[in-house]
C-alpha positions as CSV (number, residue, x, y, z in Angstrom):
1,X,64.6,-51.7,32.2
2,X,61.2,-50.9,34.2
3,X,62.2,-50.0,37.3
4,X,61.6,-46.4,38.7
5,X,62.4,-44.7,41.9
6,X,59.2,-43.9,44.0
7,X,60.7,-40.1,45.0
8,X,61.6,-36.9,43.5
9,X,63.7,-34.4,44.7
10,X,60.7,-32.5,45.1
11,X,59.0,-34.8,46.9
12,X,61.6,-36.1,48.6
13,X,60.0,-38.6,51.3
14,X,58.5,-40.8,48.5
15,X,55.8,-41.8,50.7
16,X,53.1,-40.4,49.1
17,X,53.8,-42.1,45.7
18,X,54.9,-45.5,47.4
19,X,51.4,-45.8,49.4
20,X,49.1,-44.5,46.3
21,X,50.9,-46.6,43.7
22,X,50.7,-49.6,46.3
23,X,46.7,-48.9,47.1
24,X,46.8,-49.2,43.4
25,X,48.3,-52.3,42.5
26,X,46.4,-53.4,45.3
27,X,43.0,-52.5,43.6
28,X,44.6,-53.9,40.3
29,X,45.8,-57.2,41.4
30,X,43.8,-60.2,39.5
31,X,45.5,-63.1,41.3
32,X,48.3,-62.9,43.9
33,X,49.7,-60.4,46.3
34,X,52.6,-61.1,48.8
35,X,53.5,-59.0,51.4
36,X,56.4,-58.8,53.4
37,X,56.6,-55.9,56.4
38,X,58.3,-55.5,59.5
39,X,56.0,-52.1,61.1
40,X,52.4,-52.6,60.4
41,X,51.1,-49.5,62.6
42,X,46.9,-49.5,62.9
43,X,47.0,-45.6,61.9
44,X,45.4,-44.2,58.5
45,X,47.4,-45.7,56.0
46,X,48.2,-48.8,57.8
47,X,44.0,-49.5,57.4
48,X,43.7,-48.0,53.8
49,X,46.2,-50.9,52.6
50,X,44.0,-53.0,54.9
51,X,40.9,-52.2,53.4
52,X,42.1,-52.2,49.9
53,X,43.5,-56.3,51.0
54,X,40.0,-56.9,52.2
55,X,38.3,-55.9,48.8
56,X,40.7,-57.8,46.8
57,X,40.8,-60.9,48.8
58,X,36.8,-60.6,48.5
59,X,37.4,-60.5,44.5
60,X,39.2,-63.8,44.7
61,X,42.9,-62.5,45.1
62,X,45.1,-65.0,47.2
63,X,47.4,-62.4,49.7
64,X,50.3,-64.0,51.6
65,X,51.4,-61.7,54.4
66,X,55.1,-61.8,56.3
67,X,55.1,-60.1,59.5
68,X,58.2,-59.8,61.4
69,X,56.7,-60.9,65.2
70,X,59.3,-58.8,67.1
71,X,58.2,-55.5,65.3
72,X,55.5,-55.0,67.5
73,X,57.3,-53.5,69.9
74,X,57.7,-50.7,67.9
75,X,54.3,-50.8,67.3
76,X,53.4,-51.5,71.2
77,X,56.3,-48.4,72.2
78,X,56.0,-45.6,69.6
79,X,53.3,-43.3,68.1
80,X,49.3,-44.7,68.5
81,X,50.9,-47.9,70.1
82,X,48.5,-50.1,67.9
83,X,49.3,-52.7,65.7
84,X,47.5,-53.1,62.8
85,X,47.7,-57.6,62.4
86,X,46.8,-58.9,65.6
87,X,49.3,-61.0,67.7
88,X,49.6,-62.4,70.7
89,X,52.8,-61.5,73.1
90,X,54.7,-63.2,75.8
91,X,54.7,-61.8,79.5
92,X,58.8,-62.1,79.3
93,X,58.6,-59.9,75.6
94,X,56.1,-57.3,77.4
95,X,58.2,-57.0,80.2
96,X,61.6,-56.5,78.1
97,X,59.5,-53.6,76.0
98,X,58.7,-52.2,79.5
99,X,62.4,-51.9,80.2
100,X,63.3,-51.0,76.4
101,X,61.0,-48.2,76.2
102,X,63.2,-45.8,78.3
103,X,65.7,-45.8,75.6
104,X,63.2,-44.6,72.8
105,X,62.0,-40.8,72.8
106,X,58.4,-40.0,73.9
107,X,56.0,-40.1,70.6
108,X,52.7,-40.8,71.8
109,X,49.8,-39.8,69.6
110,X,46.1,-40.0,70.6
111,X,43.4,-41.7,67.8
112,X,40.5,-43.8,67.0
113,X,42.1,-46.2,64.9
114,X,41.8,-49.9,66.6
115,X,44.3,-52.1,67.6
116,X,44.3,-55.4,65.7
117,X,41.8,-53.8,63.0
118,X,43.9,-56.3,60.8
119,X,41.8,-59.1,62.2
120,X,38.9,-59.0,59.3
121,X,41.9,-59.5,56.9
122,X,43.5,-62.2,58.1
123,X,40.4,-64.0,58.7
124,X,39.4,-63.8,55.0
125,X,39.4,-67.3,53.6
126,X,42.2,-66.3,51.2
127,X,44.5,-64.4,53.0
128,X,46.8,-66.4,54.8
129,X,49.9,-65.0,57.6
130,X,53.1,-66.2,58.0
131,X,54.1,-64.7,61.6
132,X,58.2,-64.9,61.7
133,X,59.3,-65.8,64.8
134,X,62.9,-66.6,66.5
135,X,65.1,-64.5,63.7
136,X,65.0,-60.8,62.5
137,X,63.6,-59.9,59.1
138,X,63.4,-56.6,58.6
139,X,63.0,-56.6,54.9
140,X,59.9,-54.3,53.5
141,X,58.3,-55.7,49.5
142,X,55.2,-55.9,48.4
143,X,54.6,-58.5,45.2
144,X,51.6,-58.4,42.5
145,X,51.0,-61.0,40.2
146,X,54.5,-61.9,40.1
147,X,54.6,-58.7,37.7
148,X,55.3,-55.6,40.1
149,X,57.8,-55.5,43.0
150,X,57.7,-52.6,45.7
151,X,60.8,-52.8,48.0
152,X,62.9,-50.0,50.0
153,X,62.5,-48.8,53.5
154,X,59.5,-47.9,54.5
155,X,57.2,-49.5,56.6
156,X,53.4,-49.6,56.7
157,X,53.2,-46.1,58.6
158,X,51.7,-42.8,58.5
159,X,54.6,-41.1,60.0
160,X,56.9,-42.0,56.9
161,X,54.9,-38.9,55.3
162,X,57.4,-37.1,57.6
163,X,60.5,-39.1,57.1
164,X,63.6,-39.2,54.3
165,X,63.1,-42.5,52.6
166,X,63.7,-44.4,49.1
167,X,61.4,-46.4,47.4
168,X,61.6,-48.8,44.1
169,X,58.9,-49.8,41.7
170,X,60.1,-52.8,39.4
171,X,57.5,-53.3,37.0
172,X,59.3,-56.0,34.5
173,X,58.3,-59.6,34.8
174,X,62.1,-61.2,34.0
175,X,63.7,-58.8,37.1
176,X,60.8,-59.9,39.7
177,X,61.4,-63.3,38.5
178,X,64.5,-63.1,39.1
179,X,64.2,-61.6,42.3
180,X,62.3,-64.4,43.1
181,X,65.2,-66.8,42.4
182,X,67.5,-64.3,44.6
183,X,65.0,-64.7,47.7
184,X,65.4,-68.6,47.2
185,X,68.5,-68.7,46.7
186,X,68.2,-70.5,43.6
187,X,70.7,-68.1,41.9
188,X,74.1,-66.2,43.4
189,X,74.6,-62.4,43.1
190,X,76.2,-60.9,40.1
191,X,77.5,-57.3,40.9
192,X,78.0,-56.9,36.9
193,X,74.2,-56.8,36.2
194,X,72.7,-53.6,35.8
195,X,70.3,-54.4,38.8
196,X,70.6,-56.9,41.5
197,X,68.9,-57.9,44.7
198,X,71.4,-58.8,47.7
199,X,70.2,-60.7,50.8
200,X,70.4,-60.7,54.3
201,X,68.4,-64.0,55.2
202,X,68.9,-65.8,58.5
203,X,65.0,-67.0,58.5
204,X,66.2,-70.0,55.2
205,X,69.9,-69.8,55.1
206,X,71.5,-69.4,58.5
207,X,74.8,-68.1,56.9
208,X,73.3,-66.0,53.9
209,X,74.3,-62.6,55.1
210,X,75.8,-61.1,51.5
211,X,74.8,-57.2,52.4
212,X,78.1,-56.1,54.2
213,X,80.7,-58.0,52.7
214,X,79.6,-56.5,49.7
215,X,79.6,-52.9,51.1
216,X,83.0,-53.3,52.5
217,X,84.0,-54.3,49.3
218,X,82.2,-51.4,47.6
219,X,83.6,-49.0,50.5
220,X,87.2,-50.3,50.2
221,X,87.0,-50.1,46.1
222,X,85.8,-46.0,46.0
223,X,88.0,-43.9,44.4
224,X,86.5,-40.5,44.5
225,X,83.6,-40.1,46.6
226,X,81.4,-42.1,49.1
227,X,78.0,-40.8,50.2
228,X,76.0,-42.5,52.9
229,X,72.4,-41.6,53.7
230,X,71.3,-43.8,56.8
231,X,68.8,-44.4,59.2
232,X,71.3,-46.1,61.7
233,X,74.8,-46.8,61.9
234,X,77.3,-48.7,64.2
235,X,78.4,-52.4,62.7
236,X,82.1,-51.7,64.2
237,X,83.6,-52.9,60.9
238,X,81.9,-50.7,58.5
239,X,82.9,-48.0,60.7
240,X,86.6,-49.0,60.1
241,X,86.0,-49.3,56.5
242,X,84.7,-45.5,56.4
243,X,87.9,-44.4,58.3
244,X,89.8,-46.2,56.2
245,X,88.4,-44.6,52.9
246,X,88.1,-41.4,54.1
247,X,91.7,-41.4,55.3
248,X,92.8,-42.8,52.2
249,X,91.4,-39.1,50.4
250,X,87.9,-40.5,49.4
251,X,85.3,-37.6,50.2
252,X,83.2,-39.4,52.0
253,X,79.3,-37.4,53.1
254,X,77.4,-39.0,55.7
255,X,73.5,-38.1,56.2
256,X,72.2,-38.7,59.7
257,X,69.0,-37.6,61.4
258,X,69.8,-34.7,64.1
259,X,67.5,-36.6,66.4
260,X,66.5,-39.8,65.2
261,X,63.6,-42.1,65.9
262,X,65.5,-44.6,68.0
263,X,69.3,-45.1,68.5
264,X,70.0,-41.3,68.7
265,X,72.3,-41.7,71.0
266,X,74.3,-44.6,69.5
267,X,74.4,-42.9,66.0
268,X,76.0,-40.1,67.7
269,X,78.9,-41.8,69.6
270,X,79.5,-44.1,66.5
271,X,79.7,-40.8,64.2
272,X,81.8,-39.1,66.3
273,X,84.2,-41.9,66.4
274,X,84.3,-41.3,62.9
275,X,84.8,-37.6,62.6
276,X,87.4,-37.5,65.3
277,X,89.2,-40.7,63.8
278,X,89.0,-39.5,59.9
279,X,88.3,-36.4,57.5
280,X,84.6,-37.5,57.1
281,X,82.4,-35.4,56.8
282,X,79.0,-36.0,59.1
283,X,75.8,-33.9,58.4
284,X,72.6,-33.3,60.1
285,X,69.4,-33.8,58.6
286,X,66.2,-31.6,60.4
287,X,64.2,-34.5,59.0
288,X,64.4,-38.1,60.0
289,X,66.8,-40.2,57.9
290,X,64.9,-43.3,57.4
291,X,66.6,-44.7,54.2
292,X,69.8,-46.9,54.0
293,X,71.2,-45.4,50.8
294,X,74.7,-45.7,50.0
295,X,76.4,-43.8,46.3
296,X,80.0,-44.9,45.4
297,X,81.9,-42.3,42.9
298,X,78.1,-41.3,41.9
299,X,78.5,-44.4,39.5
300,X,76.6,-47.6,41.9
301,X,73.7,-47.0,44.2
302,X,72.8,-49.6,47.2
303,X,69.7,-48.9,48.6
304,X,67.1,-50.8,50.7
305,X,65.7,-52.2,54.0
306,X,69.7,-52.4,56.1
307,X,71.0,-49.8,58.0
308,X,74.4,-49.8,58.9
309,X,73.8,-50.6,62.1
310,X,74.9,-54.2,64.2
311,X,71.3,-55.5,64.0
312,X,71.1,-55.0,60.2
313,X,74.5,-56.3,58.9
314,X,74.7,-59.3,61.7
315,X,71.3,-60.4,62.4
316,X,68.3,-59.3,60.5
317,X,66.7,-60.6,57.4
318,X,66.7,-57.6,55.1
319,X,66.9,-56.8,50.9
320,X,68.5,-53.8,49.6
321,X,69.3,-53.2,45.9
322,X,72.5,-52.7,43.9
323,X,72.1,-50.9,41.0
324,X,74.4,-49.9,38.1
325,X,71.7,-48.4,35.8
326,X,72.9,-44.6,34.9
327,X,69.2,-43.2,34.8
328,X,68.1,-44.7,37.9
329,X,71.5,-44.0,39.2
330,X,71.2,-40.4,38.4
331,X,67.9,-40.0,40.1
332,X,68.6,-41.3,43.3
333,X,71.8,-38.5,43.3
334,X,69.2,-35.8,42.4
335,X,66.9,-36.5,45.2
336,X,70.2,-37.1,47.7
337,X,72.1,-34.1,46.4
338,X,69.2,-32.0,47.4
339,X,68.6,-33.9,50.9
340,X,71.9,-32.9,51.4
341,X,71.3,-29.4,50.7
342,X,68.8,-29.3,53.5
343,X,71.6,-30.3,56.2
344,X,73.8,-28.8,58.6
345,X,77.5,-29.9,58.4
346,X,79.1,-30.8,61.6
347,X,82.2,-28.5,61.6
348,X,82.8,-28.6,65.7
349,X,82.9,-32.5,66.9
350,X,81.8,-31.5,70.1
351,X,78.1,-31.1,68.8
352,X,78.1,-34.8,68.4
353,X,79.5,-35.2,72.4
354,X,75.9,-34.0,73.6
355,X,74.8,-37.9,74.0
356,X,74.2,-40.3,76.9
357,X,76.8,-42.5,77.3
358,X,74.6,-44.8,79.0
359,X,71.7,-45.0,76.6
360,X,73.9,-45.1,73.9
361,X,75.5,-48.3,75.4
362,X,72.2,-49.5,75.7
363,X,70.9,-49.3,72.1
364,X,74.0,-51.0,71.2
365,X,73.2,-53.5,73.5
366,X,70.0,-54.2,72.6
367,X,71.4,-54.9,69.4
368,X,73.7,-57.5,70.3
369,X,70.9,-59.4,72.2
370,X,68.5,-59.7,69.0
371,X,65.5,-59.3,71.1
């Protein structure tokens, strides 16, 4: 099976290997590339990929871009505040951002990059955009030649250099074909393959959300051990379904940033509901936890685009991967064992009481209204 994780536990962000062997692929494509992306920040890397696009549409390569519309608030709020595909924006979504923003933590960065330098790509005869509008995909792939799949969780951004996330490279024509028929729906999941993609996908199937009853399922089914590396948490019933195992003598370990990106606050209410509730064990990570990795009894991985969060297993479009394989497996638990090295276990649950009740009601609330 060709399918390799993008990170070592040396280099345990991944994102310098996912953006050179994209840029690659890129450069190496000789008919079709499809991208799918929720962040697409005008920063350094955000216009290398554009500029490697550029050069292969000019060579003949038909690109199909997705672009999840309501991402550009992130892009509009956060960092350089430049979006890399131009879009325009209604006064009513500008104004919500307006109110949004005091919710987020203050990351502005000063450059040159431009925003909308994404406009000489899309207006390359070849290249066409597919803007999704009116539901949430948050999925991340990139697809060459219906050959190579890139999928995980992170977006086109130079500030995942800085972050904890996963990565895949399948590089096997049968799995992306298959993947293919999973996207379509064309074909149900099989939890006995080796590899398999599951779907959250309200944009073609209103009622295709497969992602969390699976990881309840997977949750309630540990025997041994249950360890959760996540950006975001706070779907009400996964939370039950941690207490539950943990109370039921399953070690559960779960990985959160000490101060996150966005939804500090809620992460920290949720996870001291936990902790107070169950013998789970809740760690800090000095580096942003980007990835949605879970590990059952270190024998199944599910890793991808959903957090655990209301927005990921209720609403939002997203892909994650369920995988079986023992080597690929094992390497995911090398790079996560040592992640986990790197943390600071919460042994007093009153370091998790040092939130706003109010913001965190917010972020949950912003959720719930899938602006």
């Amino acid at each position: 099976m060709n399918v390799s994780l993008l990170n070592n536990a040396k280099e345990a962000d991944g994102a310098e290997k996912t953006f050179s062997t994209v840029i690659e692929l890129i450069n190496t494509a000789s008919s079709y590339i499809e991208i799918h992306m929720y962040v697409w920040r005008s920063d350094n890397i955000g216009n290398a990929i554009g500029d490697a696009l550029c050069k292969a549409a000019d060579r003949g390569v038909k690109i199909h871009i997705k672009k999840e519309h309501s991402a550009l608030m992130y892009e509009w709020i956060e960092m350089n505040r430049k979006s890399y595909l131009p879009s325009k924006v209604s006064r009513f979504q500008k104004l919500w951002w307006n109110l949004i923003r005091i919710t987020f933590p203050k990351t502005f960065t000063e450059d040159e990059f431009l925003d909308g330098a994404g406009k000489k790509l899309i207006d390359k005869k070849n290249v066409t955009i597919e803007w999704i509008k009116g539901v949430k995909t948050h999925q991340k792939y990139y697809s060459f030649d219906h050959k190579h799949l890139i999928t995980g969780s992170i977006n086109i951004e130079e500030r995942h250099r800085g972050y904890y996330d996963y990565m895949l490279h399948v590089n096997e024509y049968k799995l992306v074909e298959h993947f293919n028929a999973r996207m379509t729906d064309e074909t149900s999941f099989n939890l006995d393959r080796n590899i398999e993609f599951i779907f959250n996908q309200p944009k073609d199937q209103k009622n295709r959300f497969e992602i969390k009853p699976i990881l309840i399922q997977l949750i309630d089914e540990a025997k041994e051990q249950i360890y959760i590396e996540v950006a975001y948490i706070g779907d009400h019933q996964i939370d039950e379904a941690i207490i539950r195992a943990a109370n039921r003598n399953v070690t559960v370990d779960l990985i959160l940033s000490k101060a996150a990106n966005i939804g500090n606050e809620n992460n920290y209410r949720r996870a001291e509901r936990i902790m107070k509730r169950s013998s789970a064990k809740i760690y800090l990570s000095p580096k942003m936890i980007h990835s949605k990795m879970l590990a059952f009894d270190r024998k199944i991985v599910v890793s991808g685009s959903a957090n655990l969060s209301i927005f990921s297993m209720q609403y939002s479009g997203e892909l994650n991967i369920y995988l079986k394989d023992v080597k690929i497996v094992n390497d995911f638990l090398k790079v996560a064992d040592a992640r986990k090295l790197s943390c600071d276990e919460v042994t007093d649950v009153r370091t998790l009481e040092n939130y706003s009740t109010i913001i965190a009601f917010l972020q949950e609330f912003h959720q719930k209204l899938k602006l």
